[in-house]
Residue, then its C-alpha position, 0 to 999 in steps of 0.5 A: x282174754x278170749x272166752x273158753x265157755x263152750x257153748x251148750x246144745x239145745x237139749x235135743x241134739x245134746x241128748x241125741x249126741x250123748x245116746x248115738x254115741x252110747x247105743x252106736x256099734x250095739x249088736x241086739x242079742x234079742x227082744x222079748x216081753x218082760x215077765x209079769x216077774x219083772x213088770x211088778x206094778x205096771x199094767x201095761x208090758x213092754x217089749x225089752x231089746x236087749x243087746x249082747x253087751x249085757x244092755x238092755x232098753x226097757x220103753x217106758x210110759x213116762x220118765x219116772x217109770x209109772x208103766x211100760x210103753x209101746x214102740x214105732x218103727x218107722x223106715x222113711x223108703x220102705x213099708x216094713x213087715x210090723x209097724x211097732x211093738x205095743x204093751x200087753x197087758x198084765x193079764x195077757x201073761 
């Protein structure tokens, strides 16, 4: 009898499948710094991009959510006109 187990990704291609697949066909509605409102116990504040679907990605410093994180852009044929989003701080705001 033939096997019929699918064979498993390693966990970076499968996570990048999973959020191509998620995140492809997205329109960005916009992109602003969280209010110290919705940064309540972080230090540090990221940029939010939300989308017109209603999604919004929120970087953060770890997986468990401890802080906010910064962002890289990167173009591999151009130098683009801003190299990233960092956090401010809380007293920033």
């Amino acid at each position: 009898m033939a096997s019929t187990t699918k064979k498993e990704l390693p966990k970076n291609l499968e996570w990048s499948k999973k959020l191509h697949k998620f995140l492809k066909g997205k329109t960005v509605k916009g992109a602003r710094y969280m209010s110290k409102t919705e940064a309540e116990g972080w230090y540090k504040i990221p940029l939010v991009i939300e989308f017109t679907d209603g999604t919004t990605i929120i970087p953060m410093a770890d997986d468990e959510g401890n802080d906010g994180g910064a962002l890289e852009f990167y173009h591999p044929d151009k130098e683009l006109e801003e190299s990233g989003a960092p956090t401010l701080r809380i007293t920033d705001l």
